[in-house]
C-alpha positions in Angstrom: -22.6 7.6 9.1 -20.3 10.1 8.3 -16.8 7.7 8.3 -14.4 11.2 8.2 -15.3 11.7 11.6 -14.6 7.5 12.6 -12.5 7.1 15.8 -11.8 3.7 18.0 -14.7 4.0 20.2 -17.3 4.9 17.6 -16.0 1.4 15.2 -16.3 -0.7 18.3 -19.4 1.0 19.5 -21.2 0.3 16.1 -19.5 -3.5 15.4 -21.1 -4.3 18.9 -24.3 -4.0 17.3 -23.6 -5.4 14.5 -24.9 -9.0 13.1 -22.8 -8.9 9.7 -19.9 -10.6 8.8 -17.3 -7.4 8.5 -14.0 -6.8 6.6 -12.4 -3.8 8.3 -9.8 -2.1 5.8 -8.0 1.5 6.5 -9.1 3.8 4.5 -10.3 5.5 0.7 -7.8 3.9 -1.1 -8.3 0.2 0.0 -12.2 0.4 -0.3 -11.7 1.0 -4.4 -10.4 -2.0 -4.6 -11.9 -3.8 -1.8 -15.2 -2.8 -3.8 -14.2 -4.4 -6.6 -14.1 -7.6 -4.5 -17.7 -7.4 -2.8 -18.4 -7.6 -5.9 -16.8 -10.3 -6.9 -18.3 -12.0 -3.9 -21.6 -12.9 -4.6 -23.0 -15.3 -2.3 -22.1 -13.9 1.0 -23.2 -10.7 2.6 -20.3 -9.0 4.3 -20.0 -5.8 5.3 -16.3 -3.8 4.1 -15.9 -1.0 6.9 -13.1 1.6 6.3 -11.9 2.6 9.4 -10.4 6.5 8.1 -7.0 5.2 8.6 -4.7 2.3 9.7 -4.1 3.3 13.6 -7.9 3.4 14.0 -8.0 0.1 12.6 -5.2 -0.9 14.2 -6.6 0.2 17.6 -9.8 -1.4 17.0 -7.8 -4.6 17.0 -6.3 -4.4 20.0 -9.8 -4.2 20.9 -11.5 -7.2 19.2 -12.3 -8.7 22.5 -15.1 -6.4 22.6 -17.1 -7.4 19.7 -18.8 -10.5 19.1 -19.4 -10.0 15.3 -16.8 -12.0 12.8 -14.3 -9.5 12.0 -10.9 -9.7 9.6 -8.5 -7.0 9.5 -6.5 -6.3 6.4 -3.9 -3.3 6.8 -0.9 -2.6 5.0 2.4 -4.0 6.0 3.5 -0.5 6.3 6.8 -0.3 8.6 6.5 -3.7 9.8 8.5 -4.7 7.0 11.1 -3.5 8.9 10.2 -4.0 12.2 7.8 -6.3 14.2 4.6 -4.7 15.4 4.9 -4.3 19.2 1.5 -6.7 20.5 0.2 -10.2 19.1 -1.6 -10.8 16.8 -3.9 -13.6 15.5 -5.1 -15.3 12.4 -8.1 -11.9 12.2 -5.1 -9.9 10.9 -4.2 -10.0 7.4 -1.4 -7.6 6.4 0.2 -6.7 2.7 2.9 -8.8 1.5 4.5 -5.9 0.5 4.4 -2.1 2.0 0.9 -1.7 1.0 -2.3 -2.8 -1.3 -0.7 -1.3 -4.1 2.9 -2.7 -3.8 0.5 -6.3 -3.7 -1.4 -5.0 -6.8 2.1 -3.8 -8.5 3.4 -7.3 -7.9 0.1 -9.1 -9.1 0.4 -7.1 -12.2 3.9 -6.2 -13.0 4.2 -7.3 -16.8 0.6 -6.0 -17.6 1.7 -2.4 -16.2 4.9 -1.8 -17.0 3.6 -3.0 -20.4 2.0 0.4 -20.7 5.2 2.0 -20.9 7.2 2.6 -24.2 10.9 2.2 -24.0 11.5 5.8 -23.1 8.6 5.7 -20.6 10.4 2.5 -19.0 13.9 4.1 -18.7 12.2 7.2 -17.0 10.2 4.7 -14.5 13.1 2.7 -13.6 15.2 6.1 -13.0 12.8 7.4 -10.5 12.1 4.1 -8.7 15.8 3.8 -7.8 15.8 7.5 -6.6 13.1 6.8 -4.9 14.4 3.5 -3.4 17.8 5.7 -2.4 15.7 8.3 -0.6 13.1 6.2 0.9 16.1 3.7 2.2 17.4 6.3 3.9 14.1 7.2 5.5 14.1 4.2 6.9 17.1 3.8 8.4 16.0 7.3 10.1 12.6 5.4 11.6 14.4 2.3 12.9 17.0 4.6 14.8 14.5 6.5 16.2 15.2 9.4 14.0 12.9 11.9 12.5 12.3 11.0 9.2 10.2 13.1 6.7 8.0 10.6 4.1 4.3 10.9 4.8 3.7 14.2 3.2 5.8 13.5 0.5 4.3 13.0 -3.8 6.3 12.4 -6.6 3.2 14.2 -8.1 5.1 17.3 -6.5 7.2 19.6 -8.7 9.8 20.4 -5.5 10.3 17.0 -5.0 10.9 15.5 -8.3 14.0 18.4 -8.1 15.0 17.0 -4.3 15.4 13.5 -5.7 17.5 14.9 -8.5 20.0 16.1 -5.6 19.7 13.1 -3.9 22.1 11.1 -6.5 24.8 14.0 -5.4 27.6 13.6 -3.6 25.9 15.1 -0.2 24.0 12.2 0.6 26.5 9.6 0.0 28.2 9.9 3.9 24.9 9.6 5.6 23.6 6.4 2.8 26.8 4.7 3.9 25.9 4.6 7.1 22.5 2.3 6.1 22.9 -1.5 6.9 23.3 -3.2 3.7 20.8 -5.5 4.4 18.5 -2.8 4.5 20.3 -1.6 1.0 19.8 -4.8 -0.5 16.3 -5.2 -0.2 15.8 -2.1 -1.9 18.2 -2.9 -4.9 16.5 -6.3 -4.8 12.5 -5.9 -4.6 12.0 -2.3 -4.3 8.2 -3.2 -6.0 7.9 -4.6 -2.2 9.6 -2.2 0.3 8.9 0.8 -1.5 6.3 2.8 -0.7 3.3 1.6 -3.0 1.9 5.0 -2.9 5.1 6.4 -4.4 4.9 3.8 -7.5 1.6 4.9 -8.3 2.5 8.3 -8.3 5.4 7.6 -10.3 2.6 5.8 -13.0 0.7 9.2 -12.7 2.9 11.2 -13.4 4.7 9.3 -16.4 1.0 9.4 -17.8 0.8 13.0 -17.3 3.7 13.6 -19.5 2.3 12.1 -22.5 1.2 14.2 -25.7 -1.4 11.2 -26.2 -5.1 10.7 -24.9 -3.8 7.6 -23.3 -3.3 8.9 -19.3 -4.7 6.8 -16.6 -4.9 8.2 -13.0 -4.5 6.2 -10.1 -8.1 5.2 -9.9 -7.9 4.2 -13.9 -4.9 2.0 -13.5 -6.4 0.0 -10.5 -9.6 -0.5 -11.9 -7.2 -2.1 -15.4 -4.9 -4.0 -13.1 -7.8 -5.8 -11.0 -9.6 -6.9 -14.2 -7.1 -8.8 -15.5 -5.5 -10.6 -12.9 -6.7 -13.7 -12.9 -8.7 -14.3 -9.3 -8.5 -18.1 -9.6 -4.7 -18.3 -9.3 -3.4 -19.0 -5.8 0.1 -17.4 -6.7 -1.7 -14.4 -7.2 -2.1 -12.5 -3.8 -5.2 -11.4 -4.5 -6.6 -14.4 -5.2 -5.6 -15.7 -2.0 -7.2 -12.6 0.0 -10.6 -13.2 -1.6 -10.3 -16.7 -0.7 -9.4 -15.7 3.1 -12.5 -13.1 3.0 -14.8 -15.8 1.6 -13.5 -18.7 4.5 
């Protein structure tokens, strides 16, 4: 089946005939890791269906009714962090603890990746995660007024803007920042390894990696294949520990 082509009906249509047990996960990035967990799980057959993107699998929720195979959702916390998700939900739905699977990997893993880094490397990290934690703030004080706000396009892998969140720490953004609830501040001053886009601190990885004169650069694929092997899967404080043992119940 060609999945780039996946839309609600056609997942429902095909779980309907479907006798497997069936994991449904958003999209390319998720089934890297979620392939390291099949696996991992041995002694059960289940079937891990990317669904090209969280508001088809999203969608197909709302629409579990129809299907009569066992099927758990895992998508990523996304926006919800900030804001309920408008209809009910059930036990079938597992979402990220933090903004996505690899704010949950990032926080599985922090002293193993940051290890990577030398001192310089950390100063340059920790720079552009607070830009980024400024900017991205500000995005979403945009989406919970019902503002345009302009993220999902957006990689720190990008030339133009690595310069735009230079100008952000200038004076012009300060009015409009003020206006941001400081709760909303806080919890990016506080844990921005959770509300920041996980996405972003990947690309922050890459491209710290991609400066160096060494042979030692790891692209995003590289660095989640390190970070899963050495968590250790049989700690329940470890959040992926605990969604293997949810798949495997």
């Amino acid at each position: 089946m060609n999945r780039s082509i996946l839309t609600p009906d056609i997942i429902v249509e095909t779980l309907k005939r479907s006798s497997l047990y069936t994991v449904l996960i958003e999209g390319k990035d998720d089934k890297q890791i979620f392939d390291y967990i099949e696996k991992d799980i041995k002694d059960q057959i289940i079937d891990f269906f990317p669904c090209n993107g969280r508001n088809n699998l999203i969608e197909v929720y709302k629409r579990r009714d129809e299907i009569s195979s066992k099927c758990l959702f895992f998508c990523d916390s996304d926006l919800w962090l900030f804001k309920d998700c408008e209809f009910e939900t059930d036990e079938t739905l597992i979402s990220t603890v933090g903004y996505s699977i690899e704010n949950d990997l990032f926080e599985d893993s922090k002293e193993f990746v940051l290890s990577l880094f030398d001192e310089e490397e950390f100063i340059k990290f920790e720079t552009l995660i607070n830009n980024l934690s400024r900017w991205f703030a500000y995005q979403v004080y945009l989406y919970l007024n019902d503002l345009p706000c302009d993220y999902a396009e957006k990689s720190v892998l990008s030339p133009n803007f690595i310069q735009e969140l230079d100008v952000i720490t200038q004076d012009y953004l300060d009015f409009d920042y003020s206006q941001i609830d400081e709760n909303l501040k806080e919890k990016f001053v506080d844990y921005p390894h959770i509300y920041l886009r996980g996405k972003f601190i990947f690309q922050i990885f890459e491209l710290i990696f991609q400066q160096r004169d060494n042979n030692l650069k790891y692209t995003k694929r590289q660095l989640f294949d390190l970070i899963y092997r050495q968590i250790d899967k049989n700690n329940n404080e470890k959040i992926l520990s605990r969604n293997i043992e949810t798949i495997k119940e």
